[in-house]
PQR file of N, CA, C, O and H, with PARSE charges and radii, in Angstrom:
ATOM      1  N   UNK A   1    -114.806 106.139 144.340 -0.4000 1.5000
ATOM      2  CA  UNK A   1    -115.078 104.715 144.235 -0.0000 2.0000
ATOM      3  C   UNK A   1    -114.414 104.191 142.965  0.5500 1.7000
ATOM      4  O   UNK A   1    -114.455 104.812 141.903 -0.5500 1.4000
ATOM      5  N   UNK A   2    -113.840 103.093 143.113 -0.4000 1.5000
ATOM      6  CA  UNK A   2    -113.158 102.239 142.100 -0.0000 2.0000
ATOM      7  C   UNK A   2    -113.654 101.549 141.499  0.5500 1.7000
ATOM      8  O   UNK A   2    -113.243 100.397 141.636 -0.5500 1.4000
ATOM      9  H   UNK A   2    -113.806 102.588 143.976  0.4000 1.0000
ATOM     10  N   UNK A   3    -115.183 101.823 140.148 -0.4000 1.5000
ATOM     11  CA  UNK A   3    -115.755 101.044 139.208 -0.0000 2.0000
ATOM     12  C   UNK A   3    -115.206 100.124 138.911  0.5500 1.7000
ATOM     13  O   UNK A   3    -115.894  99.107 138.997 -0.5500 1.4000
ATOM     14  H   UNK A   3    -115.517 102.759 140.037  0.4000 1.0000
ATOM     15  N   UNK A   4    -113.908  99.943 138.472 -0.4000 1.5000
ATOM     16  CA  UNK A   4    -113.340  98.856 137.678 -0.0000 2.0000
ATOM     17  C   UNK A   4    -113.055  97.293 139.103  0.5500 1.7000
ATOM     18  O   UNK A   4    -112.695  96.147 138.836 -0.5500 1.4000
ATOM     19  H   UNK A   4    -113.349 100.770 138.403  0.4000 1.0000
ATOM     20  N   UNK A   5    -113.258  97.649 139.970 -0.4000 1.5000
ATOM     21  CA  UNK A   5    -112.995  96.555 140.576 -0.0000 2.0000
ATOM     22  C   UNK A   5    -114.858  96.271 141.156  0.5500 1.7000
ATOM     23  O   UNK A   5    -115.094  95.295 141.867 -0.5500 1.4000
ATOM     24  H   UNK A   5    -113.551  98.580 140.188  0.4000 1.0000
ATOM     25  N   UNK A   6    -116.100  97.317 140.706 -0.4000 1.5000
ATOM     26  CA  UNK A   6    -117.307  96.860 141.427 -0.0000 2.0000
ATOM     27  C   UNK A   6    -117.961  96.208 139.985  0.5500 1.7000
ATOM     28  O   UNK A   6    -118.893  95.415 140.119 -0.5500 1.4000
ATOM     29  H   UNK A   6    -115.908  98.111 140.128  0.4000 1.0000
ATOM     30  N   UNK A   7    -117.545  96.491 138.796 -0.4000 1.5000
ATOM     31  CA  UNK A   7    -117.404  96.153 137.573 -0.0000 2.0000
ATOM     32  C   UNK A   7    -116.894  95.437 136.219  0.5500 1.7000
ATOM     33  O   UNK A   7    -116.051  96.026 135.543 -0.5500 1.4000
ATOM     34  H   UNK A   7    -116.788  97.135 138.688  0.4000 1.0000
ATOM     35  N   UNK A   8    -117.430  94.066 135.769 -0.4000 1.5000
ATOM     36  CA  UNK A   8    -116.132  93.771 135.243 -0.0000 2.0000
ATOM     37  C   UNK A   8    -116.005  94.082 133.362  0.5500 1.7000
ATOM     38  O   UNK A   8    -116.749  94.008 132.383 -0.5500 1.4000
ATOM     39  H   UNK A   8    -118.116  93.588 136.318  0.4000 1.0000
ATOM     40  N   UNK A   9    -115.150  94.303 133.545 -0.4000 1.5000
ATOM     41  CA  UNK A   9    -114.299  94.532 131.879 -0.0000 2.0000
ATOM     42  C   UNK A   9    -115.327  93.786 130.875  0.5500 1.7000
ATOM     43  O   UNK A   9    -115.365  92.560 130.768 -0.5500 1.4000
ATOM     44  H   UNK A   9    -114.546  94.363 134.339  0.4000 1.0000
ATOM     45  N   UNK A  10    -115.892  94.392 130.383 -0.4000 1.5000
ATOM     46  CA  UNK A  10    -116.538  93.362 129.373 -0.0000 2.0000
ATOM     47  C   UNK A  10    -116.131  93.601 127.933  0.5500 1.7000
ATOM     48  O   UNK A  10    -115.976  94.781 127.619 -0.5500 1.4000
ATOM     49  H   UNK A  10    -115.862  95.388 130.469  0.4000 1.0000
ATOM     50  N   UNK A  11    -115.945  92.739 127.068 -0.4000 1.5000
ATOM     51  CA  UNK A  11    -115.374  92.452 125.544 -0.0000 2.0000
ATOM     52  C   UNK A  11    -116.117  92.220 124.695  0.5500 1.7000
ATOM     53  O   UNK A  11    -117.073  91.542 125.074 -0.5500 1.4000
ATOM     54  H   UNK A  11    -116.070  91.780 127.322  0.4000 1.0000
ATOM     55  N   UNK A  12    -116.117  92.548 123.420 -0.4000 1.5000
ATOM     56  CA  UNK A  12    -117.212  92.415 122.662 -0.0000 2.0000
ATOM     57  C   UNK A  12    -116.167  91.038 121.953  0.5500 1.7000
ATOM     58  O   UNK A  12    -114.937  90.990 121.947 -0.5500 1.4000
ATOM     59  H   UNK A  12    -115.341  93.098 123.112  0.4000 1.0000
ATOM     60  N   UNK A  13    -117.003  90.167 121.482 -0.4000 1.5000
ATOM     61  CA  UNK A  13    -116.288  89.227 121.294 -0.0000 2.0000
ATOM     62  C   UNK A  13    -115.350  89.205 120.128  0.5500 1.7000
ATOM     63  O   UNK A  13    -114.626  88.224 119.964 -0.5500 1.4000
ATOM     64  H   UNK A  13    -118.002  90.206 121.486  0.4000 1.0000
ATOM     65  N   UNK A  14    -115.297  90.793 118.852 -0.4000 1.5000
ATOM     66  CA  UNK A  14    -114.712  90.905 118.614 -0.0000 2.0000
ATOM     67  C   UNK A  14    -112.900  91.762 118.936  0.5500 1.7000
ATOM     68  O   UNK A  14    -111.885  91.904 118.254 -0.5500 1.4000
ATOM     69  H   UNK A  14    -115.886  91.591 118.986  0.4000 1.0000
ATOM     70  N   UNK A  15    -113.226  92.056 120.024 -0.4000 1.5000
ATOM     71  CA  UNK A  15    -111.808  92.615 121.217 -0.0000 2.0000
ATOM     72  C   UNK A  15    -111.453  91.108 121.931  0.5500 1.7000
ATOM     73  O   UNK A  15    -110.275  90.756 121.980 -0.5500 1.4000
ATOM     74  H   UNK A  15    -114.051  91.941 120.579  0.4000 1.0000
ATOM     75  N   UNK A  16    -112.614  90.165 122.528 -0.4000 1.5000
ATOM     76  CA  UNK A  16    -111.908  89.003 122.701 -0.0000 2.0000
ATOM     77  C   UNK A  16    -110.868  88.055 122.051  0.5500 1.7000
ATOM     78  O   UNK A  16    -109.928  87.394 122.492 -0.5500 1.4000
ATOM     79  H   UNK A  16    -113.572  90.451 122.488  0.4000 1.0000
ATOM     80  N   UNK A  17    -111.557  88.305 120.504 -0.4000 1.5000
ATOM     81  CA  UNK A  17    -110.980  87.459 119.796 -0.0000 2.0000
ATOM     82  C   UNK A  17    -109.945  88.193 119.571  0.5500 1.7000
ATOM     83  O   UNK A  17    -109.055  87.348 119.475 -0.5500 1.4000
ATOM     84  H   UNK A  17    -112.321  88.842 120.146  0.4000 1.0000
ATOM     85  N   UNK A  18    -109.322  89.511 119.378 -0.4000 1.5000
ATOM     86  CA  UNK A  18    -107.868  89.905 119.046 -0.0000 2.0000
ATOM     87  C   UNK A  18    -107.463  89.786 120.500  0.5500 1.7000
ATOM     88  O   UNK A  18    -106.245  89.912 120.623 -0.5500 1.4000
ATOM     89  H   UNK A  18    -110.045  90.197 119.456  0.4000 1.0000
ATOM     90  N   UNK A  19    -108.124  89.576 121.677 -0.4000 1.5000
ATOM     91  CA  UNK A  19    -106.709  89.582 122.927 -0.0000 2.0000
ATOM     92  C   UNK A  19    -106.356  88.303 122.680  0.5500 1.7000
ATOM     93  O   UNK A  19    -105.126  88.249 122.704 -0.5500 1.4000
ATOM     94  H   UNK A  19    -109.114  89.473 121.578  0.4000 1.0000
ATOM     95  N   UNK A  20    -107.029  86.810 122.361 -0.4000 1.5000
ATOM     96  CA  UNK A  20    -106.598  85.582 121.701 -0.0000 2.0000
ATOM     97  C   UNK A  20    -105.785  85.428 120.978  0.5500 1.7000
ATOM     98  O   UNK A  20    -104.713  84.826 121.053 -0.5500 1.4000
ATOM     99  H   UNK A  20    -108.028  86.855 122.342  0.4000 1.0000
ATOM    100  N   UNK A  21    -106.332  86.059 120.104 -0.4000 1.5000
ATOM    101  CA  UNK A  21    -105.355  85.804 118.776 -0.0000 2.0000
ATOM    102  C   UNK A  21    -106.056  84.987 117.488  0.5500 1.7000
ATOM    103  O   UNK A  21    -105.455  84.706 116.451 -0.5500 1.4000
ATOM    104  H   UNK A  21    -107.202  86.548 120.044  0.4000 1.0000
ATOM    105  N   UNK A  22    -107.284  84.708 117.740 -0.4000 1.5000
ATOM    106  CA  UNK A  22    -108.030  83.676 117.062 -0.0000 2.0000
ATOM    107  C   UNK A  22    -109.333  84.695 116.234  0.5500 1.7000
ATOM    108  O   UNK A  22    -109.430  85.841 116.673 -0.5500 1.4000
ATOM    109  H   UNK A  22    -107.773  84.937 118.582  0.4000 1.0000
ATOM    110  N   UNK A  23    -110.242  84.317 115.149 -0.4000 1.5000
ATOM    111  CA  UNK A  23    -110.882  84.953 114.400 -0.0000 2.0000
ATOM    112  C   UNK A  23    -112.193  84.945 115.087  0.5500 1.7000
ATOM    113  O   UNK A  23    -112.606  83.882 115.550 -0.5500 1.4000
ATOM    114  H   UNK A  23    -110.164  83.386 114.792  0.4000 1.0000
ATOM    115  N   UNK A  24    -113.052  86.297 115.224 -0.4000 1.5000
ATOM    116  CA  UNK A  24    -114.240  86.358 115.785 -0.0000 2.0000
ATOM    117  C   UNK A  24    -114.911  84.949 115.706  0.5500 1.7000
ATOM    118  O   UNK A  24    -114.957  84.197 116.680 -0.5500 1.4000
ATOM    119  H   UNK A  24    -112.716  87.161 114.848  0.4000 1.0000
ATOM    120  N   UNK A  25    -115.538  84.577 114.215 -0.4000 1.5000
ATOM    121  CA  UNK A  25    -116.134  82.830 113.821 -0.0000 2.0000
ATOM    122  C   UNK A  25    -115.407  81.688 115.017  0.5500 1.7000
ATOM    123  O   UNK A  25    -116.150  80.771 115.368 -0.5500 1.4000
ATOM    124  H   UNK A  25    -115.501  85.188 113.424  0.4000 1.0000
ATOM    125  N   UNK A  26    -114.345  81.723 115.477 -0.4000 1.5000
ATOM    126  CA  UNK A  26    -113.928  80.826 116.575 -0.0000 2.0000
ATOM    127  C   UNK A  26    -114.366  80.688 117.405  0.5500 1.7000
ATOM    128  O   UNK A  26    -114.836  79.647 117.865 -0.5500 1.4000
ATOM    129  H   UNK A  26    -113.742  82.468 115.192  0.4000 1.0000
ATOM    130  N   UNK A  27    -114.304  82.559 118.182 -0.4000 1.5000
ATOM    131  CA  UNK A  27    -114.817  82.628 119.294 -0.0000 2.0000
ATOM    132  C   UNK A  27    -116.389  82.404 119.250  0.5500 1.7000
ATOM    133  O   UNK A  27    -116.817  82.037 120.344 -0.5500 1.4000
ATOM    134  H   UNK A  27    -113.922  83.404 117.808  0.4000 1.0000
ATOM    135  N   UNK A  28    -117.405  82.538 118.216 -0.4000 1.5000
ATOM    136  CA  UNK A  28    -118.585  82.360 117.797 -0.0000 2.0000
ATOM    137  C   UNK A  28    -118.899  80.980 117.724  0.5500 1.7000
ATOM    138  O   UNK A  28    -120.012  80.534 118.000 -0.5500 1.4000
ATOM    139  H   UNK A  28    -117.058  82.836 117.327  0.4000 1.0000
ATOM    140  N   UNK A  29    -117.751  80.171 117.284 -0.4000 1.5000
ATOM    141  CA  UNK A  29    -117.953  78.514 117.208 -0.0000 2.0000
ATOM    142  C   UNK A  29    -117.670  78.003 118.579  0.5500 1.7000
ATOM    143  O   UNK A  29    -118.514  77.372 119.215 -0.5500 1.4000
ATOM    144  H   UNK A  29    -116.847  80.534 117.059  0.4000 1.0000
ATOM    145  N   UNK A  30    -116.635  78.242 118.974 -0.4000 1.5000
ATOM    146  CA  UNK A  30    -116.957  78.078 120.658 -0.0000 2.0000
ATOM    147  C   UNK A  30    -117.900  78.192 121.727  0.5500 1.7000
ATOM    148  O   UNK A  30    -118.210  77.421 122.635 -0.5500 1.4000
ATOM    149  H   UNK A  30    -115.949  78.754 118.458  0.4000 1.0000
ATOM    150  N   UNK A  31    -118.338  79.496 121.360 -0.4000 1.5000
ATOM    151  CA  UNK A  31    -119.387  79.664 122.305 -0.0000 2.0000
ATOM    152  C   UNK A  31    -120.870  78.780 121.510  0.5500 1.7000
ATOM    153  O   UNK A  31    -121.731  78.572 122.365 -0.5500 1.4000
ATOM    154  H   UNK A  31    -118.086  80.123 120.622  0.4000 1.0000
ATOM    155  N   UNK A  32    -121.122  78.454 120.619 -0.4000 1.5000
ATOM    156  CA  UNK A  32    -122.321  77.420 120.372 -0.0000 2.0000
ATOM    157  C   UNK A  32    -121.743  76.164 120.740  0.5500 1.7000
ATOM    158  O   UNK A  32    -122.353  75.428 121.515 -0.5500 1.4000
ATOM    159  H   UNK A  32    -120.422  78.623 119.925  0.4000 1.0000
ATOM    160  N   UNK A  33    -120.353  75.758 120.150 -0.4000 1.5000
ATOM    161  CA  UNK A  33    -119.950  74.082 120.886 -0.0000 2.0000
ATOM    162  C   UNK A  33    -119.975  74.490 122.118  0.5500 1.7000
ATOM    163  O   UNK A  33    -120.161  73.373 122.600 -0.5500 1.4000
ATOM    164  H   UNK A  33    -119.857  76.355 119.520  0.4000 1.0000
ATOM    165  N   UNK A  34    -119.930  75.388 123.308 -0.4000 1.5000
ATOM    166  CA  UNK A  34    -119.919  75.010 124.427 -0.0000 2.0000
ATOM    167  C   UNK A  34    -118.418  75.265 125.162  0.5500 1.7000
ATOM    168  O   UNK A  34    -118.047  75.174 126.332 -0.5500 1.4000
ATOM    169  H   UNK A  34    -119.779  76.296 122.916  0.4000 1.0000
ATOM    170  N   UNK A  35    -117.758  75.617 123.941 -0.4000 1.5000
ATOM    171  CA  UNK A  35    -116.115  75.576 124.206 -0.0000 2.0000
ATOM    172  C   UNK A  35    -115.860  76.575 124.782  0.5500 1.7000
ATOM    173  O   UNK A  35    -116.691  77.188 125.450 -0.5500 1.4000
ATOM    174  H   UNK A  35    -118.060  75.691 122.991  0.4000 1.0000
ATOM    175  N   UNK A  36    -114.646  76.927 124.628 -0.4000 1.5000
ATOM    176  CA  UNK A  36    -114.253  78.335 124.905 -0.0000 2.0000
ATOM    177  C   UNK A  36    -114.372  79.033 126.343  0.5500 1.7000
ATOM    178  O   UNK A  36    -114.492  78.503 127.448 -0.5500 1.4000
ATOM    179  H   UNK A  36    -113.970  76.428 124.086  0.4000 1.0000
ATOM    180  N   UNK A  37    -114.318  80.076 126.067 -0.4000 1.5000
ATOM    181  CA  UNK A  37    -114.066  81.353 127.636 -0.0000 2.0000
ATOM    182  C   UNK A  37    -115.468  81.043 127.972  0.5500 1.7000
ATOM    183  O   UNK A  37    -116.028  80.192 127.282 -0.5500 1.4000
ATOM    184  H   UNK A  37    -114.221  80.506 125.170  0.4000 1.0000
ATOM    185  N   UNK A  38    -116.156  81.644 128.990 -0.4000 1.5000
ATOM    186  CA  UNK A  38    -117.290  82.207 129.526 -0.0000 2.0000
ATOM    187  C   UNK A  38    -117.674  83.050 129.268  0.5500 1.7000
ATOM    188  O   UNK A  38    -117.072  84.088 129.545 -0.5500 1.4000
ATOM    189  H   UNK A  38    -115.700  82.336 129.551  0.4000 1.0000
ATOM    190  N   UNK A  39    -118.893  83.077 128.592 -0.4000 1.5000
ATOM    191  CA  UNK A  39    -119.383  84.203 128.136 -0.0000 2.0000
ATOM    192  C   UNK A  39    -120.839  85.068 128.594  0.5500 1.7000
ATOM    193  O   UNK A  39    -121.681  84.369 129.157 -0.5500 1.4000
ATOM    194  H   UNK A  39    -119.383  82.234 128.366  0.4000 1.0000
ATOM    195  N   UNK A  40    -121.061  86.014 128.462 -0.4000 1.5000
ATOM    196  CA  UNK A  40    -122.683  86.809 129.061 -0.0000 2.0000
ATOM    197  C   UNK A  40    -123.139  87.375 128.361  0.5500 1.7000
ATOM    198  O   UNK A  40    -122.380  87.896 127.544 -0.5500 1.4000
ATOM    199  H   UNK A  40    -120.376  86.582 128.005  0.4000 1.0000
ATOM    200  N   UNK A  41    -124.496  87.622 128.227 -0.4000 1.5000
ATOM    201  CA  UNK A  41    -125.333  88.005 127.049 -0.0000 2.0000
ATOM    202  C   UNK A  41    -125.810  89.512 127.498  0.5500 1.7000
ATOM    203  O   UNK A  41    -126.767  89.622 128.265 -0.5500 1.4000
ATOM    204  H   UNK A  41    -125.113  87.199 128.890  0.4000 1.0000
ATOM    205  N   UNK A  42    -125.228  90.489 127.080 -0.4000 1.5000
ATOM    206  CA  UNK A  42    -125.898  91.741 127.245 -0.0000 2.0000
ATOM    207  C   UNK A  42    -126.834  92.006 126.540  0.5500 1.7000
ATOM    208  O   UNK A  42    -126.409  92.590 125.542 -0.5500 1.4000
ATOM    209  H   UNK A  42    -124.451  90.400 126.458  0.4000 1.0000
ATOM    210  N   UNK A  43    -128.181  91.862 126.510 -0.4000 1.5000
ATOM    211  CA  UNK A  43    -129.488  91.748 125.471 -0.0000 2.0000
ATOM    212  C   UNK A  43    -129.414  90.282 124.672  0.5500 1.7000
ATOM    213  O   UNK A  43    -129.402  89.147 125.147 -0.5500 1.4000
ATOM    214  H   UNK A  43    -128.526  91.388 127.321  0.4000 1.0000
ATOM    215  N   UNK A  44    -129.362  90.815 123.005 -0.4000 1.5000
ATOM    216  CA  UNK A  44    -128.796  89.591 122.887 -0.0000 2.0000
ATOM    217  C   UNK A  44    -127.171  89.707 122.721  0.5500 1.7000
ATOM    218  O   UNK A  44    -126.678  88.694 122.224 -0.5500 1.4000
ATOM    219  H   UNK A  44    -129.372  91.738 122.619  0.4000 1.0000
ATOM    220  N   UNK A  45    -126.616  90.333 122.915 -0.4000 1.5000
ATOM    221  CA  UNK A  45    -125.090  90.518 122.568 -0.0000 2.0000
ATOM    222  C   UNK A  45    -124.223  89.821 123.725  0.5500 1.7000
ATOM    223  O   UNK A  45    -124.432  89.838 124.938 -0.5500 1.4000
ATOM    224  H   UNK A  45    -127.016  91.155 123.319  0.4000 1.0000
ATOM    225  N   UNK A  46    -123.155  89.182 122.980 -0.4000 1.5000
ATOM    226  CA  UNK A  46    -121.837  87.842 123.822 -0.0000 2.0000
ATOM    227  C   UNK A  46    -121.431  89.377 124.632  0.5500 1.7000
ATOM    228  O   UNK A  46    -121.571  90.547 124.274 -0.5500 1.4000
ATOM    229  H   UNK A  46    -122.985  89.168 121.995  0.4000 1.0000
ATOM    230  N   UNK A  47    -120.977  88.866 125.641 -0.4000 1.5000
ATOM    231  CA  UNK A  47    -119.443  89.763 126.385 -0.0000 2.0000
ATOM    232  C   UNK A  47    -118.964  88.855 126.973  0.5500 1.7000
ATOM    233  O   UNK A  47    -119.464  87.809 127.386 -0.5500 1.4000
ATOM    234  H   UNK A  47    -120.863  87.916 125.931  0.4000 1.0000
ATOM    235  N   UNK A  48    -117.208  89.550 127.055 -0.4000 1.5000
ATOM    236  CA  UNK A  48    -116.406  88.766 127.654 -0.0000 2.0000
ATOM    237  C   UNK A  48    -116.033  88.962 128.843  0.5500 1.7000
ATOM    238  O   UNK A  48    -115.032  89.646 128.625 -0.5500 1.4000
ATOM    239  H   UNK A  48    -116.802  90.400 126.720  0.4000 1.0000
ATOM    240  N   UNK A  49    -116.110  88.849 130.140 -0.4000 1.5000
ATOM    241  CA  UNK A  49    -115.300  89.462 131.060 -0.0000 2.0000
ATOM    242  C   UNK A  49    -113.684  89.053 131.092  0.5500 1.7000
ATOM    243  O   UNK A  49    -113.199  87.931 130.950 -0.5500 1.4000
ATOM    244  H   UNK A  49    -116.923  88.294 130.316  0.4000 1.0000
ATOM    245  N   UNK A  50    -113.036  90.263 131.312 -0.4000 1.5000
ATOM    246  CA  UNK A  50    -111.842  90.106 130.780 -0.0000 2.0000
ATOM    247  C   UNK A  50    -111.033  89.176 131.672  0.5500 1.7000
ATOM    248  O   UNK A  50    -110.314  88.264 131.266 -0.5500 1.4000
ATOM    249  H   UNK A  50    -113.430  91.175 131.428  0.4000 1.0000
ATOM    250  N   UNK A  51    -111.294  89.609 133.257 -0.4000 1.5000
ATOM    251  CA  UNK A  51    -110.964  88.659 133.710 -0.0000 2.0000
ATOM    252  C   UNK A  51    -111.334  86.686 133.917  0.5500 1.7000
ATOM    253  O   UNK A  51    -110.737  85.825 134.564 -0.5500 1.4000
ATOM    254  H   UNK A  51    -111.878  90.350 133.587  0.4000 1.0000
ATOM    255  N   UNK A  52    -112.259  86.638 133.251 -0.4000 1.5000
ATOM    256  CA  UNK A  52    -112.774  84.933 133.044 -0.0000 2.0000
ATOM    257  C   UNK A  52    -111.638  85.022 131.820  0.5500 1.7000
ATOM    258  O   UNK A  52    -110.606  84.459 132.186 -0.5500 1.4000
ATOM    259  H   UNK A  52    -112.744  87.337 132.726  0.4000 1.0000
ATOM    260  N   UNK A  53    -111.540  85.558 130.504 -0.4000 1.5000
ATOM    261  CA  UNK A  53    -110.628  85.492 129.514 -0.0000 2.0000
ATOM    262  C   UNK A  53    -109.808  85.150 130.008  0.5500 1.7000
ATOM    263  O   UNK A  53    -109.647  83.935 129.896 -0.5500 1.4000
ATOM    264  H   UNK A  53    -112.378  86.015 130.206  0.4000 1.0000
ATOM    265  N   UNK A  54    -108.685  85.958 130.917 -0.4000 1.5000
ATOM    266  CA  UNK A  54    -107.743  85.292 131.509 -0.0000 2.0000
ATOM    267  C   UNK A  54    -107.383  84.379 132.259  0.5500 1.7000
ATOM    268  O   UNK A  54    -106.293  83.825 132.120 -0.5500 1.4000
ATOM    269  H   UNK A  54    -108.816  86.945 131.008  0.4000 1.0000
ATOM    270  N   UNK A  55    -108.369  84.018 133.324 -0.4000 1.5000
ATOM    271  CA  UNK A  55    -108.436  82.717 133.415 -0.0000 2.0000
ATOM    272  C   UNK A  55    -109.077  81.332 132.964  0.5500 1.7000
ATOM    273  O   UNK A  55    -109.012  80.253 133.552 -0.5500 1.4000
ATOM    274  H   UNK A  55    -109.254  84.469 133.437  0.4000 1.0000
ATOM    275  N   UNK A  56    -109.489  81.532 132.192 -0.4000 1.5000
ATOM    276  CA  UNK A  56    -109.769  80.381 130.885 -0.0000 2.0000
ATOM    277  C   UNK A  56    -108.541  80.067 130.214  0.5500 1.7000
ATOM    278  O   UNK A  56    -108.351  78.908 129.843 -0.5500 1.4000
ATOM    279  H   UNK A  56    -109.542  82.409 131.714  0.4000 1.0000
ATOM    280  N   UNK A  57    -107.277  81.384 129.920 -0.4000 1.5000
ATOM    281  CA  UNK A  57    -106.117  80.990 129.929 -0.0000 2.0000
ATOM    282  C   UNK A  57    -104.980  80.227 130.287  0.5500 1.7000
ATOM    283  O   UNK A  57    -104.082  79.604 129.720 -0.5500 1.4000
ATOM    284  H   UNK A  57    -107.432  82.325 130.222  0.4000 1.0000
ATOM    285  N   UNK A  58    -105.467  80.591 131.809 -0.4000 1.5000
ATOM    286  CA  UNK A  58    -104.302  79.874 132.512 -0.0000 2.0000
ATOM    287  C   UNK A  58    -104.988  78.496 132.230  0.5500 1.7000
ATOM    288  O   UNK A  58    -104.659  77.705 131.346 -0.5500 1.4000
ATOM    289  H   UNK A  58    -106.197  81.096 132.270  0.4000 1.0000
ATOM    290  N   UNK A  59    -106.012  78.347 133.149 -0.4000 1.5000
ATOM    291  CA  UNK A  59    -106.408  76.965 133.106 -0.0000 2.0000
ATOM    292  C   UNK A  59    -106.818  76.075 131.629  0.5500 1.7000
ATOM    293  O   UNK A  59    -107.495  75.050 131.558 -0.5500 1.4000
ATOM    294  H   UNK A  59    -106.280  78.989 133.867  0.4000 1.0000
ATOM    295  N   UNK A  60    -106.183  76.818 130.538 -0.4000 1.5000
ATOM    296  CA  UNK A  60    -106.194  76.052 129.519 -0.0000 2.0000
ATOM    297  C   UNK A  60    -104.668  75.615 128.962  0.5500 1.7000
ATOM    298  O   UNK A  60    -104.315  74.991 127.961 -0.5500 1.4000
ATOM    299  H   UNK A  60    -105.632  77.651 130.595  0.4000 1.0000
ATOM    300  N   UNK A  61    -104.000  76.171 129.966 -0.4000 1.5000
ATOM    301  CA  UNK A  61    -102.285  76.490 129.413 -0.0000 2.0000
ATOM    302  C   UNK A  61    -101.569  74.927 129.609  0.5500 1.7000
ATOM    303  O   UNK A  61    -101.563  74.479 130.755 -0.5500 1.4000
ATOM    304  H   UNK A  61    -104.288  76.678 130.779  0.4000 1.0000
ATOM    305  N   UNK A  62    -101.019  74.168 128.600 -0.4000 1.5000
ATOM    306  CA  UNK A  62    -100.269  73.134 128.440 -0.0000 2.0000
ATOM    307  C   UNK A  62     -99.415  72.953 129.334  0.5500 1.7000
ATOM    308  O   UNK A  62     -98.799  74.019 129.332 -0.5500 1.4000
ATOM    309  H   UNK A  62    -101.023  74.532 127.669  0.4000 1.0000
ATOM    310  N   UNK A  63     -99.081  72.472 129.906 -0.4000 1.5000
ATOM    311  CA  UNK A  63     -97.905  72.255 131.420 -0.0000 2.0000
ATOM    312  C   UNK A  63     -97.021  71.087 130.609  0.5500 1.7000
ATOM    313  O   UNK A  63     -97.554  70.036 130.253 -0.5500 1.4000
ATOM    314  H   UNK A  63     -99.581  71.607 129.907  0.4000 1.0000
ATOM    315  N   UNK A  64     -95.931  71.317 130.412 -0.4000 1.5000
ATOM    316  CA  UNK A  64     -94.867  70.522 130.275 -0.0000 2.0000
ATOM    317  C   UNK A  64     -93.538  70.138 131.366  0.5500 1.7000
ATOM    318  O   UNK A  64     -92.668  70.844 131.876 -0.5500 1.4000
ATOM    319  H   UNK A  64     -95.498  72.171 130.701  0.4000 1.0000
ATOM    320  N   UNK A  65     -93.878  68.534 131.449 -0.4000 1.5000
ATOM    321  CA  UNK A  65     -92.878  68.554 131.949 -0.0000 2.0000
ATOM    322  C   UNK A  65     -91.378  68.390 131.835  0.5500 1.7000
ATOM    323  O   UNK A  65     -90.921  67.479 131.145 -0.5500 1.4000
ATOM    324  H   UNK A  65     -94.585  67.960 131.035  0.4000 1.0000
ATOM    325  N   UNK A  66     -90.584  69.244 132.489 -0.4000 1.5000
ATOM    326  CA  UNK A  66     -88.955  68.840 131.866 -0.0000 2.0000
ATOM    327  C   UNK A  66     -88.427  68.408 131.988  0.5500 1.7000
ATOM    328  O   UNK A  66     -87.418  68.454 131.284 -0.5500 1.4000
ATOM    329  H   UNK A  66     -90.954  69.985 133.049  0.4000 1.0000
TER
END
């Protein structure tokens, strides 16, 4: 059986914040403004699923037109 697809990737929000690029406190200020990825509370602890990360990406990605 293939866990990783009955399971998802979860991030501690300090692995979130280096797949970003942005400082843990961001991802911490985000998630109280409301901003940011989607996040889940394992006890009391944030996780990220990796795949919402990535699509919080796309659908945050600037579209220019040329």
């Amino acid at each position: 059986m293939n866990d990783g697809a009955r399971f998802p990737r979860l991030l501690t929000p300090s692995e979130a914040s280096s797949l970003l690029r942005v400082t843990p406190g961001t991802m911490r200020r985000w998630r109280l403004d409301g901003h940011g990825p989607p996040v889940t509370t394992v006890g009391k602890m944030p996780r990220y699923d990796l795949s919402d990360l990535l699509r919080w990406l796309d659908d945050n990605r600037e579209r220019y037109d040329d």
